[in-house]
Structure formats: structure tokens, C-alpha cells
Backbone bond lengths (Angstrom), bond angles and torsions (degrees), N, CA, C in turn:
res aa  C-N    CA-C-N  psi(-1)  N-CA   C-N-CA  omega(-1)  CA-C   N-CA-C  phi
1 X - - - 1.459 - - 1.529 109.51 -
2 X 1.232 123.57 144.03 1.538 132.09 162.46 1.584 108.58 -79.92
3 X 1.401 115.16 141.83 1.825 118.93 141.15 1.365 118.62 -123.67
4 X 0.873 97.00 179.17 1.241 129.96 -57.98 1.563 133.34 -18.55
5 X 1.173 110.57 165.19 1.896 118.12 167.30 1.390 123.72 -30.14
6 X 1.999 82.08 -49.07 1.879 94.19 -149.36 0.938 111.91 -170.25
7 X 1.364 164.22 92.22 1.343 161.49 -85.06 1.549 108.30 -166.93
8 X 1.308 135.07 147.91 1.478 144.60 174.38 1.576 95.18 -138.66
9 X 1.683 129.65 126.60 1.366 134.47 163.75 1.481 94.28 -129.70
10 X 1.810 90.45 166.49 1.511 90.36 -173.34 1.436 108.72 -92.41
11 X 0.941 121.37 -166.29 2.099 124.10 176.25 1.339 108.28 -56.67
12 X 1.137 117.56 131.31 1.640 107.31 173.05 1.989 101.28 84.54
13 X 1.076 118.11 8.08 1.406 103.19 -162.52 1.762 111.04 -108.14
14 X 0.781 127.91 169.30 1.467 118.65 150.00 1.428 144.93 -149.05
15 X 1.281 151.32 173.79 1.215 116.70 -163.42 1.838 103.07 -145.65
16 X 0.960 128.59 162.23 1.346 125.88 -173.79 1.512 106.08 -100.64
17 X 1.422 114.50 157.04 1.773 123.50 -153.29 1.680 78.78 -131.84
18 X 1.115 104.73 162.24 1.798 117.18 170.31 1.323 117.81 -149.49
19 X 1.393 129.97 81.63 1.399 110.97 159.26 1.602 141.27 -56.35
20 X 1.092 117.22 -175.33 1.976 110.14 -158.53 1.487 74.66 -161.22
21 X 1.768 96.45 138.62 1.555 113.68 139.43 1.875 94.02 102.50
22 X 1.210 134.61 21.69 1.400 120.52 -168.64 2.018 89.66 -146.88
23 X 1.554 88.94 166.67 1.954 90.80 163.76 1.701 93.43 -123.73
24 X 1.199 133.40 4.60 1.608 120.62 144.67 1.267 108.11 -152.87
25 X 1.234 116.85 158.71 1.614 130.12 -164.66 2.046 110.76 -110.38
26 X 1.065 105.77 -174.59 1.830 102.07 168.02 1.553 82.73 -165.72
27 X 1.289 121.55 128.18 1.603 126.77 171.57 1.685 102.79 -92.28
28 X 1.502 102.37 168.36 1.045 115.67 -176.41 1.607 106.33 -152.57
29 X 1.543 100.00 128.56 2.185 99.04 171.47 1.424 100.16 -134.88
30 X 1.474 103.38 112.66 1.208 112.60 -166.55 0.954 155.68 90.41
31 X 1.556 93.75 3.43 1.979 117.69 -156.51 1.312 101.34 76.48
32 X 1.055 130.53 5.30 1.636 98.72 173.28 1.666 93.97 -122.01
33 X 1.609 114.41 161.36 1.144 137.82 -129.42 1.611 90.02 -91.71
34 X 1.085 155.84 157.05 1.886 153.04 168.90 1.780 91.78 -113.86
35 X 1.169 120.51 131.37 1.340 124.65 168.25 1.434 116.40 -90.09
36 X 1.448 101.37 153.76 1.352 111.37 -170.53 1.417 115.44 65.48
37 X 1.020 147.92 20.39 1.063 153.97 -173.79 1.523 122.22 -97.60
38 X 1.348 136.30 63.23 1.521 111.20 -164.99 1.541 110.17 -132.48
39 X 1.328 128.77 26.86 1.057 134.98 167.41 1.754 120.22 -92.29
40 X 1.394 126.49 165.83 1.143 134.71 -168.68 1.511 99.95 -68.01
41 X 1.243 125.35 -41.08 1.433 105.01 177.02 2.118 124.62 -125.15
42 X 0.899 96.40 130.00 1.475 109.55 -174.40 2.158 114.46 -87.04
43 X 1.041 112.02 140.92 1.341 122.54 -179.40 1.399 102.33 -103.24
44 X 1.509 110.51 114.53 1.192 117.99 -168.87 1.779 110.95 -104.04
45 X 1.422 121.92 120.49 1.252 103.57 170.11 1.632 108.10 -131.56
46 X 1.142 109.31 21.27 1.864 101.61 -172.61 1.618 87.51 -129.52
47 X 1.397 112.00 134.17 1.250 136.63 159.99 1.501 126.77 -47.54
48 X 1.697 110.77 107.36 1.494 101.61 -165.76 1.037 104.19 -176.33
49 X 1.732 131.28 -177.66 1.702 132.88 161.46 1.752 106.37 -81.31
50 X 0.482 131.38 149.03 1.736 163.57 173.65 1.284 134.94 -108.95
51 X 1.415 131.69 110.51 1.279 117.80 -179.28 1.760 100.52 -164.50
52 X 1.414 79.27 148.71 2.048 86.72 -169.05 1.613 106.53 -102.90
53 X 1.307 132.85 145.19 1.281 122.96 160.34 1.701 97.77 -97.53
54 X 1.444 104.70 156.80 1.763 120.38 -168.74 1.576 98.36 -104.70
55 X 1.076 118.38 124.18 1.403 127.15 175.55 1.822 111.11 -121.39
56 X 1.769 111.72 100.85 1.554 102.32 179.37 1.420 95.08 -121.00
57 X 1.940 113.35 110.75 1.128 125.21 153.40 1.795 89.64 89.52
58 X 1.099 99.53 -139.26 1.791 96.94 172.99 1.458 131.62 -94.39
59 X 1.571 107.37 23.81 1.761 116.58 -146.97 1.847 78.41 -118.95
60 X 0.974 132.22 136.31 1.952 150.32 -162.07 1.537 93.62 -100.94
61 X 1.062 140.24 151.49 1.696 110.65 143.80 1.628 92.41 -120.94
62 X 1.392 107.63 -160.57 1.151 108.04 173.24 1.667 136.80 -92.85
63 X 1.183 137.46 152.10 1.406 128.45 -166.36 1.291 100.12 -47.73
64 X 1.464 111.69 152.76 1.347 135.44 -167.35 1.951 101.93 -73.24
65 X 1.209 102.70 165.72 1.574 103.87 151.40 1.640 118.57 -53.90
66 X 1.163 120.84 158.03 1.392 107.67 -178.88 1.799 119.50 -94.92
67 X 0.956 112.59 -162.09 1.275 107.05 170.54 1.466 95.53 -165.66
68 X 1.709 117.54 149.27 1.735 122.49 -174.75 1.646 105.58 -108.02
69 X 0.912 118.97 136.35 1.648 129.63 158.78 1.143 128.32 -96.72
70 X 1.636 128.17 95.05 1.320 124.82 174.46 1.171 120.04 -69.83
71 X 1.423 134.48 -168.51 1.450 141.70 -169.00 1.674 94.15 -159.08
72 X 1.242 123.92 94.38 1.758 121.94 170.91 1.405 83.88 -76.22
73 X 1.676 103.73 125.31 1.418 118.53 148.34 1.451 96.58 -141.34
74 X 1.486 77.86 140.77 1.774 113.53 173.71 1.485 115.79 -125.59
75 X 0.833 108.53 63.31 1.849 96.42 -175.05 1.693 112.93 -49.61
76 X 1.402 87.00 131.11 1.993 91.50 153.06 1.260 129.73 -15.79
77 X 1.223 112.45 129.11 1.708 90.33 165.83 1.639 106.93 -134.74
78 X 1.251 130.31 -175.44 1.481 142.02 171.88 1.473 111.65 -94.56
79 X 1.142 151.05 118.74 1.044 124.31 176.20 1.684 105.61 -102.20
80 X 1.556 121.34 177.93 1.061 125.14 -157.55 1.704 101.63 -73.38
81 X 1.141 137.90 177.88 1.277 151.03 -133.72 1.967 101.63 -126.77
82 X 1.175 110.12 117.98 1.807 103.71 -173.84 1.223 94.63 -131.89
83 X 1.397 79.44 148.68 1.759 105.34 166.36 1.487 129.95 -91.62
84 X 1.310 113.11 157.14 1.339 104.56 -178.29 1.609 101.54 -164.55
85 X 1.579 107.61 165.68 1.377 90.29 -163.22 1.821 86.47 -122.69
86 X 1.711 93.13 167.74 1.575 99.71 -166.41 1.310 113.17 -67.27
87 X 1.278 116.96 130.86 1.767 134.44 -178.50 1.446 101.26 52.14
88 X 1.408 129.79 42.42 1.219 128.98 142.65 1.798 117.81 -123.25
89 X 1.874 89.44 134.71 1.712 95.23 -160.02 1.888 112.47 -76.44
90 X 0.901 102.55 139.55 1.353 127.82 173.05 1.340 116.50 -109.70
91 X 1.346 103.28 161.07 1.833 111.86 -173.79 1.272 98.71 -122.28
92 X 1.630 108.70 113.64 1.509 103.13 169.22 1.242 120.17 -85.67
93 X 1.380 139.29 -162.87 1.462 133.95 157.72 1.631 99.39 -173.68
94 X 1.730 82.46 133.22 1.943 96.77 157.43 1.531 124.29 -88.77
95 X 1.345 101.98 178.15 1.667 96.15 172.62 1.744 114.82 -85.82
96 X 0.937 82.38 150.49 1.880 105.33 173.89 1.188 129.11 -60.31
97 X 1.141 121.46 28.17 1.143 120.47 177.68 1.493 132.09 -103.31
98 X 1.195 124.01 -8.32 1.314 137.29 167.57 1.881 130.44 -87.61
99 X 0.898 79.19 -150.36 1.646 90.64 160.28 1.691 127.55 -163.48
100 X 1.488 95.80 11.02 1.875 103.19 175.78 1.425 90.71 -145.40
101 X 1.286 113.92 139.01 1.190 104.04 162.16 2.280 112.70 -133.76
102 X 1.151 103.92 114.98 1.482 84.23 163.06 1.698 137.57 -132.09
103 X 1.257 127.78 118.87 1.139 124.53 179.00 1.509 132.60 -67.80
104 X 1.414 120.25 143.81 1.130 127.66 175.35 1.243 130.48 -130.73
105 X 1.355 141.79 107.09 1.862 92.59 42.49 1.598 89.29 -114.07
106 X 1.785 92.64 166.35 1.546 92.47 -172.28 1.609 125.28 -70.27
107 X 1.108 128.42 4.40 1.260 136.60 -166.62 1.195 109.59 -43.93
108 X 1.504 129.42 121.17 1.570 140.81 168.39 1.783 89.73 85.83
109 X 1.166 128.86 15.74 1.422 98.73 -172.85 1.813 111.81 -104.10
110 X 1.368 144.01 139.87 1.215 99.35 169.61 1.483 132.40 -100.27
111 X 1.343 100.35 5.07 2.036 107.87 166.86 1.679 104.58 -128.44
112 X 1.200 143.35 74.97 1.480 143.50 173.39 1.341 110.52 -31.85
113 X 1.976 111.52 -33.36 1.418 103.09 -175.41 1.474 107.47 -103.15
114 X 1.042 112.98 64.39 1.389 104.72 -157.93 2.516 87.31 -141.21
115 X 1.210 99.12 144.78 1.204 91.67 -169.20 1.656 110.43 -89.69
116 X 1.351 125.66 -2.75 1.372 137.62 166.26 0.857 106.68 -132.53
117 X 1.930 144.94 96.50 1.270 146.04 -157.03 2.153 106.72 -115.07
118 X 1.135 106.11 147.91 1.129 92.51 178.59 1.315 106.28 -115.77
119 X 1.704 105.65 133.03 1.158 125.98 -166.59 1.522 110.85 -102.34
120 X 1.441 128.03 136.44 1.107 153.18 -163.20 2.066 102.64 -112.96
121 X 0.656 158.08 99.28 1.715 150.69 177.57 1.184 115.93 -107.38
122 X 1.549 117.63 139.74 1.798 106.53 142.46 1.667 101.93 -119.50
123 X 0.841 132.48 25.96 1.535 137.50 178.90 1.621 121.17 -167.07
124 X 0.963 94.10 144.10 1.804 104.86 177.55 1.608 100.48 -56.59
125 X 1.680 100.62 121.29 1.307 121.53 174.37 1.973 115.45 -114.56
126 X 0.908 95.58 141.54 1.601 113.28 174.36 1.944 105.45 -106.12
127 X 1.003 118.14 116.47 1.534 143.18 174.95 1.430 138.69 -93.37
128 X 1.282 127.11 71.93 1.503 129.53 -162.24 1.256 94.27 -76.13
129 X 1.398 129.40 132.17 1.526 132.24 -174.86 1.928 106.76 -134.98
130 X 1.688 112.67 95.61 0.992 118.19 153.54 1.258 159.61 -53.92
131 X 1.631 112.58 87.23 1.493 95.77 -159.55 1.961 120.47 -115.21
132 X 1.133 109.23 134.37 1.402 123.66 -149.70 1.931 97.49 -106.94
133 X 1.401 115.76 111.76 1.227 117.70 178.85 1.571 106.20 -95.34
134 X 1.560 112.34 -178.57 1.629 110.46 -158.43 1.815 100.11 -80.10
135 X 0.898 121.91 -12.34 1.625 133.52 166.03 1.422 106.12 -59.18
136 X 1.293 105.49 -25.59 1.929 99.48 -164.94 1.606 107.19 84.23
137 X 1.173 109.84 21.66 1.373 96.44 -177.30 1.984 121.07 -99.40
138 X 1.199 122.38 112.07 1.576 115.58 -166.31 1.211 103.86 -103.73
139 X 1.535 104.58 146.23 1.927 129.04 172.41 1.702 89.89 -134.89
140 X 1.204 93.84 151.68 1.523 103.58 170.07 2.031 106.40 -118.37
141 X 1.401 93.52 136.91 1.707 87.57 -178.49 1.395 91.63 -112.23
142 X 1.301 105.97 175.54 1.726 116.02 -178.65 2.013 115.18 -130.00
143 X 1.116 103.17 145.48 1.596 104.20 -175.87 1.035 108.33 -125.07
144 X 1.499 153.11 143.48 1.602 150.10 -178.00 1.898 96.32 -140.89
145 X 1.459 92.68 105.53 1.800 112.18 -170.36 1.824 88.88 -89.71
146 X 1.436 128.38 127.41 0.827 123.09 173.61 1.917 116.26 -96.95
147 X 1.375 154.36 136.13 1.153 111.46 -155.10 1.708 74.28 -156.60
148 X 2.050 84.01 132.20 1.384 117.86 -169.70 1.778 103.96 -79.86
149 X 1.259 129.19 118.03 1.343 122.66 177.66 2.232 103.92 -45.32
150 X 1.090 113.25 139.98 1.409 107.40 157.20 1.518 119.36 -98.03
151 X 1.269 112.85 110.60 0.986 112.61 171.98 1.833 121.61 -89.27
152 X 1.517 100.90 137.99 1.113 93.74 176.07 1.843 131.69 -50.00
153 X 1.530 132.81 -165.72 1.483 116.23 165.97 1.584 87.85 -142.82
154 X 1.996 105.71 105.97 1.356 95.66 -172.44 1.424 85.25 -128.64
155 X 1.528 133.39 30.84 1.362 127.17 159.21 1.286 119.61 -55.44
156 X 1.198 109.18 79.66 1.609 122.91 -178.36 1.305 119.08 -63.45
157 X 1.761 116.77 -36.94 0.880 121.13 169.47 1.951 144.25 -53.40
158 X 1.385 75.42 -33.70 1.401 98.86 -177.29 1.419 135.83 86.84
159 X 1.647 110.78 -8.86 1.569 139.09 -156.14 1.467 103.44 -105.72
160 X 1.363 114.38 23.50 1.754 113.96 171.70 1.319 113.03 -160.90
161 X 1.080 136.60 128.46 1.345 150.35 -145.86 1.848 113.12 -176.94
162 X 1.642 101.21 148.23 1.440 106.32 -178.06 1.517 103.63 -117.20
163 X 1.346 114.60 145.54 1.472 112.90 -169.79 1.520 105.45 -71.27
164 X 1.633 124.95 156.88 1.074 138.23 178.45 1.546 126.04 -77.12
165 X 1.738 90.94 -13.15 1.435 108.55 175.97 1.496 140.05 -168.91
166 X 0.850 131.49 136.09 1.804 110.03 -164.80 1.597 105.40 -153.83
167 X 1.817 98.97 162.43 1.351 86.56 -175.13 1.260 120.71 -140.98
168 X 1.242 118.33 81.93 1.915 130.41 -167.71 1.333 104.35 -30.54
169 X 1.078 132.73 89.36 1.779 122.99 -165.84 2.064 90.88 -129.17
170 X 1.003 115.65 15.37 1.516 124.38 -157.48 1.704 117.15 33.28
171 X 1.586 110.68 35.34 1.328 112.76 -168.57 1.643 101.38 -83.67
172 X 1.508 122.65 -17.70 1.513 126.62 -178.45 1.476 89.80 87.96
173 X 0.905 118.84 17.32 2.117 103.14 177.32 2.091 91.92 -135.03
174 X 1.220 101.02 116.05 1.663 110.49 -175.99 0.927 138.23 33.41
175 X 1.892 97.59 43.80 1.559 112.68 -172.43 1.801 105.59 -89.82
176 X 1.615 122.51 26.66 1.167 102.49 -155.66 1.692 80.82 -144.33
177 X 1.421 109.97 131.76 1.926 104.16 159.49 1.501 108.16 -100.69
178 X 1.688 92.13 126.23 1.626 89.87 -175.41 1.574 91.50 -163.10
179 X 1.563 103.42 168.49 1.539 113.66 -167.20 1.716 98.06 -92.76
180 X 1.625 107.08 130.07 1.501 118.90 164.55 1.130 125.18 -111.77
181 X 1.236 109.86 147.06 1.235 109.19 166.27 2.187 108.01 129.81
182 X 1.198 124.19 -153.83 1.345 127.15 -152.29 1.584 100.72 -90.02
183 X 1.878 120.23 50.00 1.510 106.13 -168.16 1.935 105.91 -86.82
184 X 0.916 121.56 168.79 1.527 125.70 -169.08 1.790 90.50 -140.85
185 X 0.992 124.96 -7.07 1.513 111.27 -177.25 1.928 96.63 -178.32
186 X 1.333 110.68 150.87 1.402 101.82 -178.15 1.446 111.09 -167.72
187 X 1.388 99.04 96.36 1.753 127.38 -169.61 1.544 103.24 -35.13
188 X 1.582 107.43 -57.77 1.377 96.33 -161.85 2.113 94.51 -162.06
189 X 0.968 109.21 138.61 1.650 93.35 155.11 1.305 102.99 -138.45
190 X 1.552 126.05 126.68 1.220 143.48 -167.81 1.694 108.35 -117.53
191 X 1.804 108.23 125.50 1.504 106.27 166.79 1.003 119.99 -122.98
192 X 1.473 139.83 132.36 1.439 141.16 163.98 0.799 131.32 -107.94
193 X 1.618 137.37 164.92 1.138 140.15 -156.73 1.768 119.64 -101.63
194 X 1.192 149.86 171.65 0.958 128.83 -154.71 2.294 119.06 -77.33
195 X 1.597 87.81 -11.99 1.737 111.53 159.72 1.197 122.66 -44.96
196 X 1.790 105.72 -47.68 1.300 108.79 -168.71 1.746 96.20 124.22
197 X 1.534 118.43 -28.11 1.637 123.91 -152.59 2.048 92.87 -67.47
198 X 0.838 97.41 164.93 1.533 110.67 -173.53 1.354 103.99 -109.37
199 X 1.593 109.60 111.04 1.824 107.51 -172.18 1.372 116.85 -108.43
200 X 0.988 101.44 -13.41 1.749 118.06 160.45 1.084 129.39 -146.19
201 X 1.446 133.68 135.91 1.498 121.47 143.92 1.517 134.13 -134.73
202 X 1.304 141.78 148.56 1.647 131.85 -152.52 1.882 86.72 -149.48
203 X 1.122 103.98 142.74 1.690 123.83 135.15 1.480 118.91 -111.06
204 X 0.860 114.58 1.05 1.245 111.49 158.98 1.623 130.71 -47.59
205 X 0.870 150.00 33.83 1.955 138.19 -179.95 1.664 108.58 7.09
206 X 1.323 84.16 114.56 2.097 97.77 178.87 1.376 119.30 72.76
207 X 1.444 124.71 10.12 0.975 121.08 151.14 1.336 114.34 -98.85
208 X 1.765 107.50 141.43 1.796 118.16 176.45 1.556 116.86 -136.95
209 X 1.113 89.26 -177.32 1.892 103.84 -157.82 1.656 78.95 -87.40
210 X 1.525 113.77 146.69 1.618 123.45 -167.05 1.628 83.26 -114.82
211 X 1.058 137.64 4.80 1.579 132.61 -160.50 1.522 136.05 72.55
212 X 1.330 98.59 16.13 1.656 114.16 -173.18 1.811 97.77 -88.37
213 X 1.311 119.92 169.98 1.298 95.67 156.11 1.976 84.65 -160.75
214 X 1.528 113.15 119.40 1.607 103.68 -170.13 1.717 114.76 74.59
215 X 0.990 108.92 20.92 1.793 126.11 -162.69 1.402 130.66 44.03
216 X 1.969 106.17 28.79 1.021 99.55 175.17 1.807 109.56 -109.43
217 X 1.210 138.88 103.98 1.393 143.88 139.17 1.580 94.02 26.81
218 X 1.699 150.75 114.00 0.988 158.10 122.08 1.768 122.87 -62.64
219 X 1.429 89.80 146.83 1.422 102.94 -136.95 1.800 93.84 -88.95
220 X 1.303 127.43 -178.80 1.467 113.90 -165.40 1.187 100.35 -73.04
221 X 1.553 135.24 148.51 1.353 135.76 171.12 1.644 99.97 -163.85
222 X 1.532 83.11 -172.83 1.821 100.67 170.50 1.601 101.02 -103.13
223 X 1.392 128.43 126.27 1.000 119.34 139.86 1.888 134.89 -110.13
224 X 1.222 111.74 164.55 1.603 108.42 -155.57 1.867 85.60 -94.22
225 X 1.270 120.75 161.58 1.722 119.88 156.38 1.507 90.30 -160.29
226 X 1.844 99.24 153.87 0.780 123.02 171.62 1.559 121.10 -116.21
227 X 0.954 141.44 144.88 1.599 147.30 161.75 1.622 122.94 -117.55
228 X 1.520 112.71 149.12 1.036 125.30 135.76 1.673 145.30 -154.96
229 X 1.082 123.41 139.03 1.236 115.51 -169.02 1.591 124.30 -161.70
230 X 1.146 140.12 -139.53 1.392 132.51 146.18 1.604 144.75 -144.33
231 X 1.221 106.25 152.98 1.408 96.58 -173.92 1.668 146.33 -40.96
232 X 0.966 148.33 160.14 1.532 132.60 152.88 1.560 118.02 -66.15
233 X 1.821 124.69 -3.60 1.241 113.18 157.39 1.709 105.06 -92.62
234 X 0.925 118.16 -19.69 2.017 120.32 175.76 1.401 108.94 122.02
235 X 1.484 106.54 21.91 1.818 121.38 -175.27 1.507 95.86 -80.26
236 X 1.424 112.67 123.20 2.001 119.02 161.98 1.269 106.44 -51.65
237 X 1.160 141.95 118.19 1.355 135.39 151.08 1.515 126.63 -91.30
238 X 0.984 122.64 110.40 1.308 130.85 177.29 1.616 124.49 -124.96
239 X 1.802 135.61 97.06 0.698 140.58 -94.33 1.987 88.70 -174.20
240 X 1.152 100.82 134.62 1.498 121.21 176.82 1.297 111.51 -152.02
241 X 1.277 128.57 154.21 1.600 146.82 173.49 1.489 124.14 170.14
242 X 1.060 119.00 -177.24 1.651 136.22 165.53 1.316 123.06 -92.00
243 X 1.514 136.07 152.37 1.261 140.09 171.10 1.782 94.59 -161.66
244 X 1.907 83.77 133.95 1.644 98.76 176.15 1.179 109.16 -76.37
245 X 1.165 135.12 152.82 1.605 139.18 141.84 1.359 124.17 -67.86
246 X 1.263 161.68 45.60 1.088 140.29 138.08 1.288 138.16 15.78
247 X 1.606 114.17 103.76 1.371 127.02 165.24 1.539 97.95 -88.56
């Protein structure tokens, strides 16, 4: 007989086989014959059926019961790309497939070993997340948190504002997203898409995003933008919100 039954190792792993009942052995993976092989126990690392014939003295017997060798593979994976906004907490999460999980490095997180961790940011973080199943077997997956500065809303003035909605239709009537109103200087105005990806940005005054982003036409959505800059009385404006796109 072989033991074990039936075996699961991880990638790269291997496991030892034991026959009983012989004074030399001949292994077998697959039906076909493994050379050099003639002791009671074999080191198994390739995925397959198994089976020993029993050899005592000059008497053969017949091949053993068999036994199967799995291979757990899980490959790595990337997962998709999130947003998050600065020093506001978010809930990340890995996949389920283990039973330990820990990320690195812990920065903003408040349990690393924890398999849905809540993340705290002021900067775009990258996340190697280790996860260890009851086999002992490890893959590492990866997370890329993208993270929107928050800007405060201290337009005190009241004399600059971004429309709530617009509609690139090339009609010349609110085909353009752009900041209005009393600016005298204007650091930056930045828009993204609902990813987090950044589809425009200008300091320029009166120039706006037409809805292209890479020259392809974007489809109706919400996008987020941020601004800052200052007034024509010498007021800081610093300024965040939403605007729909309109098809």
C-alpha cells in the first residue's frame, strides 16, 4: 500500500510517498516507470497518479493501490485600482481564500493582518497583501489605492464656482468644464474620472476639459475636480466637487 491516500502541496513543494510490505520497490507516475527509484519511500514533487509495484526477494507482486498528487496553485493577482480620498477611511479587502492574511507595508492601515483592513491615506499607496492558506501555501496579491487630495471649500467669496454639469455636444453652449467666475490666478484645476484616473488638468484661466480624455469622447458619468487658485479681490480659493457629463 502507499500513504498517504492523497496528497495536496503547494507550488514548488513536495511531499514524501511510503510504501509497506516489500524489501525493494519500482515507482510509478502515471504508468510510466521513474528511474532509479527503488526504495520504500519516494519524494514526490510533480502532480500525478502514483503507484509502487512490491518486490520481496525474487517474488513481483502487483502494483500497489494508487495514490493522487495535487498541486494548489493560486497565482497572484493585481487587483483593480481604488480611490480614496485624503485622510478619509476606507475599507479595503483581499480575496478569501486563505486563512492569514498580511499586508505590506502597513501604512494608513489599522489591522495589516486583518483580511479587510481599514485604510486611513494622505498619498497614493501600493499594497503587497500576503495570503497564507491552511496547507501553508503563500501567493502574494497586489492593491494600488489611488488618493484624491481633499481640499478644503474656503471660497468665502463666493465669486468662483464650477458648473454641476455640461454637455460637449460641439453645440458652443456648455460644451466645456471649466472654472467661472472672478479668478486672478489659478494653480491648477484637476478632473477625474469615477477610478480616481486624472482626465484633465489646466492652470490656465478659461481653459476646460471638452470631455475627451486620450482623444477618446467619455461616456456620460460623474466626474470629481478639484481647484485651486485666487481671487481678483486676493481671496485663496480652494474648491472641490462633482459635475455630470451629459450625453
Amino acid at each position: 500500500s502507499i500513504s498517504p491516500a492523497s496528497a495536496s502541496i503547494c507550488e514548488g513543494g513536495t511531499i514524501v510517498l511510503t510504501g509497506t510490505g516489500g524489501t525493494s520497490y519500482e515507482w510509478m507516475l502515471n504508468g510510466v516507470k521513474i528511474q532509479n527509484q527503488t526504495s520504500s519511500t519516494l519524494t514526490a514533487s510533480a502532480p500525478g497518479t502514483y503507484s509502487v509495484t512490491i518486490i520481496n526477494g525474487t517474488c513481483t507482486g502487483p502494483a500497489s493501490n494508487t495514490t493522487v498528487v495535487s498541486i494548489l496553485e493560486t497565482p497572484g493577482v493585481r487587483y483593480t485600482e481604488i480611490t480614496a480620498k485624503e485622510n478619509t477611511p476606507i475599507r479595503l479587502s483581499a480575496r478569501n481564500i486563505g486563512s492569514q492574511w498580511e499586508w505590506t507595508p502597513a501604512t494608513g492601515l489599522d489591522d495589516p493582518s486583518s483580511i479587510a483592513p481599514l485604510a486611513t491615506l494622505i498619498k497614493d499607496q501600493l499594497y503587497f497583501i500576503n495570503i497564507t492558506n491552511e496547507q501553508n501555501c503563500s501567493i502574494t496579491d497586489t492593491l494600488f489605492v489611488k488618493v484624491i487630495p481633499a481640499i478644503p471649500n474656503n471660497n468665502s467669496t463666493g465669486k468662483v464656482g464650477v458648473p454641476t454639469a455640461f454637455t460637449p455636444n460641439s453645440n458652443n453652449v456648455n460644451d466645456q468644464l471649466r472654472p467661472l467666475g472672478n479668478l486672478r490666478k489659478l494653480d491648477y484645476f484637476r478632473v477625474y474620472n469615477r477610478w480616481g484616473v486624472l482626465v484633465f488638468q489646466t492652470n490656465k484661466i478659461g481653459e476646460g476639459w471638452d470631455g475627451r480624455h486620450k482623444g477618446t469622447m467619455q461616456t456620460a458619468d460623474t466626474f470629481s475636480w478639484i481647484l485651486m487658485g485666487e481671487s481678483t479681490d486676493g481671496q485663496p480659493i480652494k474648491l472641490s466637487g462633482k459635475t455630470v457629463l451629459i450625453r
